[in-house]
C-alpha positions as a Markdown table, in Angstrom:
| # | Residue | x | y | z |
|---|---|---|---|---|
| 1 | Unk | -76.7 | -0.5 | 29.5 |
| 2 | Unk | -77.0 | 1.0 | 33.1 |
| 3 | Unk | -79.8 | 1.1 | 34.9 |
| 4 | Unk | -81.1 | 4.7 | 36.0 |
| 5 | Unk | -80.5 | 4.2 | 39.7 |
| 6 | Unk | -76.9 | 2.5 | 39.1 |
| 7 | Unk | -76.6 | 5.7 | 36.8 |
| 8 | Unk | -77.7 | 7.8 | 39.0 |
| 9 | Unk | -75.1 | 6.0 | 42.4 |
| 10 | Unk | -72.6 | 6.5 | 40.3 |
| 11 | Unk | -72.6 | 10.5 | 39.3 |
| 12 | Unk | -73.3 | 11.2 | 43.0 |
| 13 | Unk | -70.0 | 9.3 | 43.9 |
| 14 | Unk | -68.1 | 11.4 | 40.9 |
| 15 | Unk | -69.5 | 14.3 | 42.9 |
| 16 | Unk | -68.3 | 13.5 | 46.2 |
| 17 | Unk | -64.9 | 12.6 | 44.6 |
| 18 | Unk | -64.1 | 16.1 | 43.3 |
| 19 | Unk | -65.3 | 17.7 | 46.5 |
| 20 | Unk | -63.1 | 16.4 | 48.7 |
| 21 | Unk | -60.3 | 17.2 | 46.4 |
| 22 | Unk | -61.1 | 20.6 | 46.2 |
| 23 | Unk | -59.6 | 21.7 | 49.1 |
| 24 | Unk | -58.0 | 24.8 | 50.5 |
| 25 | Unk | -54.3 | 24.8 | 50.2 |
| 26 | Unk | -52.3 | 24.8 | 53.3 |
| 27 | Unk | -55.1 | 22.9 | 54.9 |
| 28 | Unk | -54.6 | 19.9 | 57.7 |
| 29 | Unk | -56.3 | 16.8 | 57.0 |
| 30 | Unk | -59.6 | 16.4 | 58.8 |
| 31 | Unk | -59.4 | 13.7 | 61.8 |
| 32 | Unk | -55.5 | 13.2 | 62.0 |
| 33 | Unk | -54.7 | 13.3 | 65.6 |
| 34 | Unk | -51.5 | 15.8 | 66.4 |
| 35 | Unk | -51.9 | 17.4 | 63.1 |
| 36 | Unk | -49.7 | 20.6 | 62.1 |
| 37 | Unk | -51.1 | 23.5 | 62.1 |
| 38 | Unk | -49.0 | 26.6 | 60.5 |
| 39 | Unk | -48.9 | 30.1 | 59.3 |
| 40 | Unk | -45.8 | 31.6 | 58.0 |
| 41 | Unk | -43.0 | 29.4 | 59.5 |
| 42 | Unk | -45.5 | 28.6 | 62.8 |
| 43 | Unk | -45.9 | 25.9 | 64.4 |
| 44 | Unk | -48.3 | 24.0 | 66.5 |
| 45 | Unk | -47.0 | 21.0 | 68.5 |
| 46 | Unk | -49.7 | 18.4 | 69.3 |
| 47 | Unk | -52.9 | 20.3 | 67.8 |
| 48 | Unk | -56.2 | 18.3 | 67.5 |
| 49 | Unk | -57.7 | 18.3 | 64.2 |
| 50 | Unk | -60.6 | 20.9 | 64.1 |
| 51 | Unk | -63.8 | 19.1 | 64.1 |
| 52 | Unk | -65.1 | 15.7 | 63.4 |
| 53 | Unk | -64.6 | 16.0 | 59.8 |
| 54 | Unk | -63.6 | 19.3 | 59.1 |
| 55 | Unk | -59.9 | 21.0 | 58.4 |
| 56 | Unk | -58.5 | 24.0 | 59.7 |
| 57 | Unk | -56.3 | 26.2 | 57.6 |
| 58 | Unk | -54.0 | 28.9 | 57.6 |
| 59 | Unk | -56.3 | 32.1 | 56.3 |
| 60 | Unk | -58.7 | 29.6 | 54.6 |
| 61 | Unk | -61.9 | 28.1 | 56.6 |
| 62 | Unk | -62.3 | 25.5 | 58.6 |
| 63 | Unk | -64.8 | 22.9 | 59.3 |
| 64 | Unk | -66.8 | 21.7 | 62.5 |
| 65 | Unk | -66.3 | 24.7 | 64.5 |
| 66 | Unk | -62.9 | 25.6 | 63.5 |
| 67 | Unk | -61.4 | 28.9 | 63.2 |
| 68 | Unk | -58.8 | 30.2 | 61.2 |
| 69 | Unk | -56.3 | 33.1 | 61.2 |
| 70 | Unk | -53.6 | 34.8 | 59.1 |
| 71 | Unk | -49.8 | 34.3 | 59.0 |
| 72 | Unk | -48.8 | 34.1 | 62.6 |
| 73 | Unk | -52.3 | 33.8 | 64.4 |
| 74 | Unk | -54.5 | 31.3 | 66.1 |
| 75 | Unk | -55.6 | 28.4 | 64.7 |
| 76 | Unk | -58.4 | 27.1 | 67.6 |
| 77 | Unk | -60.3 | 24.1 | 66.3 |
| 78 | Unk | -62.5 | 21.6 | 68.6 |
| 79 | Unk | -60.7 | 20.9 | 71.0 |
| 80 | Unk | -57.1 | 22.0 | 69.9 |
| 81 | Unk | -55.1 | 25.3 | 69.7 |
| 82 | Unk | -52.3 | 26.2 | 67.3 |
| 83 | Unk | -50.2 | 29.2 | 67.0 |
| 84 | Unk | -48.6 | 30.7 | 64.2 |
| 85 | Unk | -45.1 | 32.0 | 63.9 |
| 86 | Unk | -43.0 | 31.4 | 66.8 |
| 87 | Unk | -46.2 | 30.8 | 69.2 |
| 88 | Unk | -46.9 | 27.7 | 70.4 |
| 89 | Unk | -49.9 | 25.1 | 71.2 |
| 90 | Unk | -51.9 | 23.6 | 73.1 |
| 91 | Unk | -54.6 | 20.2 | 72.9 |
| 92 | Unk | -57.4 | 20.3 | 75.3 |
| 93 | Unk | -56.6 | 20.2 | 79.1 |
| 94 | Unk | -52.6 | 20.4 | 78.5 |
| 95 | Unk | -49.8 | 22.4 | 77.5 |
| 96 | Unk | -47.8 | 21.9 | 74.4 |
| 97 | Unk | -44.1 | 21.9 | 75.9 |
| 98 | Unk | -43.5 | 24.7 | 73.7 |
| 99 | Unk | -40.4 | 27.1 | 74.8 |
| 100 | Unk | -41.4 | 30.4 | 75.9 |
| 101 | Unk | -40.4 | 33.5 | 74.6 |
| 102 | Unk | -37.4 | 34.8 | 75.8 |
| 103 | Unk | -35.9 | 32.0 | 77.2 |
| 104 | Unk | -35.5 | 28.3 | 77.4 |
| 105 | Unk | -38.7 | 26.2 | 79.4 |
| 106 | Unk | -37.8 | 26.2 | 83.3 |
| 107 | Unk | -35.2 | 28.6 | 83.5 |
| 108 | Unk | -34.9 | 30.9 | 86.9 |
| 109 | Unk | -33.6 | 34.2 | 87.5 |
| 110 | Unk | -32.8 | 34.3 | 91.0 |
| 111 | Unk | -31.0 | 37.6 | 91.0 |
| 112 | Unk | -32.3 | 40.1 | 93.2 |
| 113 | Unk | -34.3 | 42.9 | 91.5 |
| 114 | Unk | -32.2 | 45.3 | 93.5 |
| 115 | Unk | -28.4 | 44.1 | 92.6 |
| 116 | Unk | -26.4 | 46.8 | 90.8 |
| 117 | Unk | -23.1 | 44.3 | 89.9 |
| 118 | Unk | -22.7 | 43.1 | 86.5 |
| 119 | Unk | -20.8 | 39.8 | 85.9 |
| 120 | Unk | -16.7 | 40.3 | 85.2 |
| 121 | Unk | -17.0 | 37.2 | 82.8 |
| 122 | Unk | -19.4 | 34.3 | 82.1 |
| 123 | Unk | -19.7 | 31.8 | 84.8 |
| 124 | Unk | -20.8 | 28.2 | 84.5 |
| 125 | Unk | -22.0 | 25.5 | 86.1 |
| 126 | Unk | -20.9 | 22.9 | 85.8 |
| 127 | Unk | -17.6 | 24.1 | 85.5 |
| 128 | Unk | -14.7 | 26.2 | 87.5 |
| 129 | Unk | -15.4 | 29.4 | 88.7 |
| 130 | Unk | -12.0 | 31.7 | 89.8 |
| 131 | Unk | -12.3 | 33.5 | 92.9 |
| 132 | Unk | -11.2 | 36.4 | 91.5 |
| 133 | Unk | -13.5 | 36.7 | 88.9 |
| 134 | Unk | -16.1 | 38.0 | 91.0 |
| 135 | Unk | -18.7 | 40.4 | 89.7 |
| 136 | Unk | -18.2 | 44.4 | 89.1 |
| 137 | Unk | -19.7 | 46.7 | 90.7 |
| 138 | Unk | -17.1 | 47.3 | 93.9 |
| 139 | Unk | -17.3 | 47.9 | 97.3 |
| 140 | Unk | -20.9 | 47.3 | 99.3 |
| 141 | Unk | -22.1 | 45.8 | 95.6 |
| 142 | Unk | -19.8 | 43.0 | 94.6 |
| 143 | Unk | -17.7 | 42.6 | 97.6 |
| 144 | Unk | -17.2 | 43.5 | 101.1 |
| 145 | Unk | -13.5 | 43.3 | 102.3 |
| 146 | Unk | -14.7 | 45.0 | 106.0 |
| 147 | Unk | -18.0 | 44.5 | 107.6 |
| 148 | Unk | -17.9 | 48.3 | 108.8 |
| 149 | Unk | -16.4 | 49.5 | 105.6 |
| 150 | Unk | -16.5 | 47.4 | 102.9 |
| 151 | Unk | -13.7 | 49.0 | 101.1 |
| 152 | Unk | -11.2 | 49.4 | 103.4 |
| 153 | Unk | -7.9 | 47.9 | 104.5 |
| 154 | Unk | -7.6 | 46.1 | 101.6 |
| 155 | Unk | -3.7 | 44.7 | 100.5 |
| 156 | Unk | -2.5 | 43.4 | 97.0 |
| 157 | Unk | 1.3 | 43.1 | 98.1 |
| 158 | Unk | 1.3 | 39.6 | 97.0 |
| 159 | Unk | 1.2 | 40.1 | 92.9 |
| 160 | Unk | 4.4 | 40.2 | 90.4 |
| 161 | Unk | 4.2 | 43.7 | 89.1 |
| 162 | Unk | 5.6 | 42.2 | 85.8 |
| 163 | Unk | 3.1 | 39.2 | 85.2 |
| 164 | Unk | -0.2 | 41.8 | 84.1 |
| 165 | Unk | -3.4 | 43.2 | 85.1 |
| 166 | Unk | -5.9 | 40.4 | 85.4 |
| 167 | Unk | -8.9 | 42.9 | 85.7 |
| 168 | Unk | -8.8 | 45.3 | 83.4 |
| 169 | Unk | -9.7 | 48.8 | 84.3 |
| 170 | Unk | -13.5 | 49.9 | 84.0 |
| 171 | Unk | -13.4 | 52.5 | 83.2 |
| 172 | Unk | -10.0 | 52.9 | 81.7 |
| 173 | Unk | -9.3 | 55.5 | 83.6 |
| 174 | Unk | -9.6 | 54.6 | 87.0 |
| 175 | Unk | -6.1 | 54.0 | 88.6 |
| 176 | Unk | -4.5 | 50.5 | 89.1 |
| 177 | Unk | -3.5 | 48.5 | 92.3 |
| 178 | Unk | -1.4 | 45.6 | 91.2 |
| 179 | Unk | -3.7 | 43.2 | 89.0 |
| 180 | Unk | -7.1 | 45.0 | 89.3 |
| 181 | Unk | -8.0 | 48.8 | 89.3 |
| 182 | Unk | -8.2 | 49.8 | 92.6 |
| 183 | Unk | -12.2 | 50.4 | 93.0 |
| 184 | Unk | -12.4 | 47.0 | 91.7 |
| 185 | Unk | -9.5 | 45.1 | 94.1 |
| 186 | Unk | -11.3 | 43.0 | 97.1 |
| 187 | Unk | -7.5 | 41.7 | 97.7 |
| 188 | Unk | -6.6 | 40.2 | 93.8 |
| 189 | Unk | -2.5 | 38.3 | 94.7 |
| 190 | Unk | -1.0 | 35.9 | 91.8 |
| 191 | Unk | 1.3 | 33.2 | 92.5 |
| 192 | Unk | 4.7 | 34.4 | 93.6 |
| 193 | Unk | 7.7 | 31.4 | 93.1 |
| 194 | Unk | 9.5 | 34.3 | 95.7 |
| 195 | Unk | 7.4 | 32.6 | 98.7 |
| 196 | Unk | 6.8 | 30.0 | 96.7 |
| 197 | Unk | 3.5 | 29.3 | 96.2 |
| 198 | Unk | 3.5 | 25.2 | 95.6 |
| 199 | Unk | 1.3 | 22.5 | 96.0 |
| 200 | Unk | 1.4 | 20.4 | 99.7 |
| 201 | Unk | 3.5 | 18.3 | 97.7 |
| 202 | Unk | 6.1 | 20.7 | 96.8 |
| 203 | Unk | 4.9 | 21.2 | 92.8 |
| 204 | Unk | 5.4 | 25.1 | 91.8 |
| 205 | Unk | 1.8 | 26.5 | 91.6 |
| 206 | Unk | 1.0 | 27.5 | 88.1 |
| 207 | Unk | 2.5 | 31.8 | 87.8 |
| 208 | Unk | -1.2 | 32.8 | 86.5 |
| 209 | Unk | -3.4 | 31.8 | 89.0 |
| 210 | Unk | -4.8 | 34.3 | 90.6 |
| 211 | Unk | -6.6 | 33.9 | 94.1 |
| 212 | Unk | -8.3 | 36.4 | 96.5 |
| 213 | Unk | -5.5 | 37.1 | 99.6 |
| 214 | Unk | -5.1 | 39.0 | 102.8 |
| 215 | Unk | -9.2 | 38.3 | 103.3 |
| 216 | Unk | -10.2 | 38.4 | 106.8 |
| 217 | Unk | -13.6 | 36.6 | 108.9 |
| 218 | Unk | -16.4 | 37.7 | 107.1 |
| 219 | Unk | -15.7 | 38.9 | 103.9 |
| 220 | Unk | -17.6 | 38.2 | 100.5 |
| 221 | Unk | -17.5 | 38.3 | 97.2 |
| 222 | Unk | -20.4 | 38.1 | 94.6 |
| 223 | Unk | -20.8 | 36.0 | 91.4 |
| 224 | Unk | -23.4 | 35.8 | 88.8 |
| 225 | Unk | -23.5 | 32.1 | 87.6 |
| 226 | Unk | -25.3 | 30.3 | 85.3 |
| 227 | Unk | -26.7 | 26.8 | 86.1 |
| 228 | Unk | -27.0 | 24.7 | 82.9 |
| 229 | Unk | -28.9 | 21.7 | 84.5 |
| 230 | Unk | -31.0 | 21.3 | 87.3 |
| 231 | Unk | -29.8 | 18.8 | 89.9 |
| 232 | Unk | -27.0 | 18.5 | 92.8 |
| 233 | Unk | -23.4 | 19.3 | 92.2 |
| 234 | Unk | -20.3 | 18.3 | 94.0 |
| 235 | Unk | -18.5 | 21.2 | 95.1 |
| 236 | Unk | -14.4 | 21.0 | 95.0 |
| 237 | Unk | -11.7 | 23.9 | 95.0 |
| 238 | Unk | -8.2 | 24.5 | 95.8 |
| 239 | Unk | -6.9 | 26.6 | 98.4 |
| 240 | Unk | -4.3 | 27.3 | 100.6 |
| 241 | Unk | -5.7 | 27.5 | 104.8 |
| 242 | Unk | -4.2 | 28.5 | 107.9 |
| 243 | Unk | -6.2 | 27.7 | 111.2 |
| 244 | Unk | -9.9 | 28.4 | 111.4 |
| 245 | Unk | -10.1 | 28.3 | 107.8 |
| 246 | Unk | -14.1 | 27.9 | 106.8 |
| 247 | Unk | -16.4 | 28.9 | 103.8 |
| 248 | Unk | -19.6 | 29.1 | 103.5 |
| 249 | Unk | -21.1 | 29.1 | 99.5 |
| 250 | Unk | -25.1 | 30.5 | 99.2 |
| 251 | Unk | -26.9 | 31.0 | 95.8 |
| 252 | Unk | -29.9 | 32.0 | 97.8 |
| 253 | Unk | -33.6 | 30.9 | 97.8 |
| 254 | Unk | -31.7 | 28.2 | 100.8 |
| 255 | Unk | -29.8 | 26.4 | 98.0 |
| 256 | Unk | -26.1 | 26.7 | 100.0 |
| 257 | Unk | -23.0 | 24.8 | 101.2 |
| 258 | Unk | -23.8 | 25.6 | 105.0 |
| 259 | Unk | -20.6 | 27.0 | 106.9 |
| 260 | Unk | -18.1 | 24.6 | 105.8 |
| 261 | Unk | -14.8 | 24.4 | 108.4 |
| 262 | Unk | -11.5 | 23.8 | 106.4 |
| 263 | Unk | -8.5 | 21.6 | 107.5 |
| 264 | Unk | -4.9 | 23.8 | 107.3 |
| 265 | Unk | -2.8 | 23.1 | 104.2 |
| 266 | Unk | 0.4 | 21.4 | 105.7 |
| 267 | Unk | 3.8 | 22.9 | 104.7 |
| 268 | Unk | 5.5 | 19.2 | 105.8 |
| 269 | Unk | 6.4 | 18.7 | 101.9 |
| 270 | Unk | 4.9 | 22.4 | 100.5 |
| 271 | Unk | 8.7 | 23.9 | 100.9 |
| 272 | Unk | 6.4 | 26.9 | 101.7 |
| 273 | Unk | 7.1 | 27.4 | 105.3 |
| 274 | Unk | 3.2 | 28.8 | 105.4 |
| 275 | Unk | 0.2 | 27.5 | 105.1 |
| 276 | Unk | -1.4 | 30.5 | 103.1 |
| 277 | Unk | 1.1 | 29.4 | 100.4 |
| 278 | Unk | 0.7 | 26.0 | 100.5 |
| 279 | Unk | -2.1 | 24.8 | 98.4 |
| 280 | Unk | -4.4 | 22.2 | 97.7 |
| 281 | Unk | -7.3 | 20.8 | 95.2 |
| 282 | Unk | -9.8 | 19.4 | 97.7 |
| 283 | Unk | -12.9 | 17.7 | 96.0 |
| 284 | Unk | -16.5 | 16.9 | 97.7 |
| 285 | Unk | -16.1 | 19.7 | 100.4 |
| 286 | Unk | -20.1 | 19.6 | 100.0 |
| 287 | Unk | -23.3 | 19.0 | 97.7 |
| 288 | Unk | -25.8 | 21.9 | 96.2 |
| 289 | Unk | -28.6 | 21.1 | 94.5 |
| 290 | Unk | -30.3 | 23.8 | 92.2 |
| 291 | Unk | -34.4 | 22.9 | 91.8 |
| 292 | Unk | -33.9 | 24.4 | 88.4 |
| 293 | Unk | -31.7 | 25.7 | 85.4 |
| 294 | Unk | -31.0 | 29.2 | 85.2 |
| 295 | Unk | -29.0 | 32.7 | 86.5 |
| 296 | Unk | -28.1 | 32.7 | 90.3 |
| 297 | Unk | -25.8 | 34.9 | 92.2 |
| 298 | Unk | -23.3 | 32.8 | 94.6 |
| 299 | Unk | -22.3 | 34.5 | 97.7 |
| 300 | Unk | -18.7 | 33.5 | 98.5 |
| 301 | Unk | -17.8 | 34.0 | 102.3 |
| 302 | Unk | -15.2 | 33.7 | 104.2 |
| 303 | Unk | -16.6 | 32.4 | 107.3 |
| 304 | Unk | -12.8 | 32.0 | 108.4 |
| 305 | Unk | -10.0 | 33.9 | 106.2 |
| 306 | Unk | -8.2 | 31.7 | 103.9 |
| 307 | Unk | -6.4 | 32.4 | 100.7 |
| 308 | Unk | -9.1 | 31.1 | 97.5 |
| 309 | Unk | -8.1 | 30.3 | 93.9 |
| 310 | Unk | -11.3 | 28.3 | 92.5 |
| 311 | Unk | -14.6 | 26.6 | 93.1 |
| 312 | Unk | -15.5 | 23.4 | 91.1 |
| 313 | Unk | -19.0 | 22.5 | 90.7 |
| 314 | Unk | -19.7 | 18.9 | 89.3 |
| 315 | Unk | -22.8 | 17.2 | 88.2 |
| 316 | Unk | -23.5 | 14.2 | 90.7 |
């Protein structure tokens, strides 16, 4: 037979027992460290259980100073914050590493508030980016042909009427000039076997490519890019360069190439009898480095005319 004070030990521990299974469902265990915290589909990443002993829940109550909120609210206990649907949050003194709305963490967007050109197709780096697929937008926006008129004297002799438009008219009605509507044409020229157009070492270019031709000192064209990964980048192209050929690539914010001077393209093998149809693939021509991932807007220009048919960018 018990004693009365074993008795009376052992109903207070049945008591203690079915309180501390009676609690709110939903709720986070009281005193694990980096418990979740959610409300309808939220999350918290790295939340401090609220209180010494307590729990916080998701529209219940929550011990030792915590508070509590509905589907998608705030969840702040001692010490911790936790965010409901889609939010994010964060322990005392730190951030959670949450991704903000909108947008991956540490992506830029460099473009100027002011720039009116769109971009003719997506652009990547790492990756290739045509010279011809410079942004829309036209003269004085997306490229300058002339320094005192940015649309004038430009020439697109240099493109086989039967091989297609490479820039689609926009709009559809604006009137055509070779391979690009003619309020869109900085100078647009494909590959002609006529010249030819070969490689230094006499190899038939391939008939799409399509390169910006009959530039002259000083003309650009805009691109908007997207950088994938912080960090420096080799930059490559291929080209075909008379004398004084020279390039200079800028992204702004002082992330550029610098004026970069370009050998000629010798026609010794070509079977060109020109250096502005004689290309070459030239790699490491220079180094950028981009301090972040995101959207910038290159600045091609040609610091000395040269004929350009793409820009490689490669991670180092």
């Amino acid at each position: 037979m018990l004693k009365p004070l074993a008795l009376a030990v052992l109903l207070f521990s049945s008591a203690l027992v079915a309180c501390s299974s009676d609690s709110a469902p939903g709720s986070a265990s009281a005193g694990s460290a980096g418990a979740t915290v959610a409300g309808a589909g939220g999350s918290a990443a790295g939340a401090t259980a609220a209180g010494a002993s307590g729990a916080a829940t998701t529209g219940g109550t929550g011990g030792g100073g915590g508070s509590s909120a509905g589907a998608g609210g705030v969840l702040a206990g001692a010490g911790g914050a936790a965010a409901g649907a889609g939010g994010a949050a964060a322990g005392a003194g730190g951030s959670s590493g949450a991704v903000a709305l909108g947008g991956a963490a540490g992506m830029v967007n460099t473009l100027p508030t002011d720039y009116k050109g769109t971009p003719f197709t997506a652009l990547k780096i790492p990756g290739r980016i045509n010279a011809c697929d410079y942004d829309r937008g036209g003269a004085g926006v997306a490229w300058c042909h002339d320094k005192g008129n940015c649309g004038a004297g430009t020439v697109t002799g240099d493109y086989p009427q039967a091989s297609g438009i490479y820039r689609p008219a926009m709009p559809v009605t604006d009137k055509i000039c070779s391979g690009a509507a003619c309020p869109d044409n900085v100078g647009v020229c494909r590959m002609n076997p006529s010249k030819p157009d070969n490689t230094i070492d006499g190899q038939a270019m391939p008939a799409t490519d399509t390169y910006l031709c009959y530039s002259v000192a000083g003309e650009w064209t805009k691109y908007t890019v997207s950088v994938e990964q912080a960090g420096t980048y080799a930059v490559g192209g291929t080209m075909a360069v008379p004398q004084n050929g020279a390039v200079n690539l800028s992204f702004g914010n002082g992330i550029s190439t610098g004026d970069l001077q370009l050998a000629i393209t010798s026609t010794a093998h070509s079977g060109s009898g020109e250096n502005y149809h004689s290309w070459e693939t030239r790699m490491n021509l220079a180094t950028v480095t981009f301090p972040s991932a995101g959207t910038y807007l290159m600045t091609l220009t040609q610091v000395g005319r040269f004929n350009a048919d793409n820009f490689t960018f490669t991670k180092m």
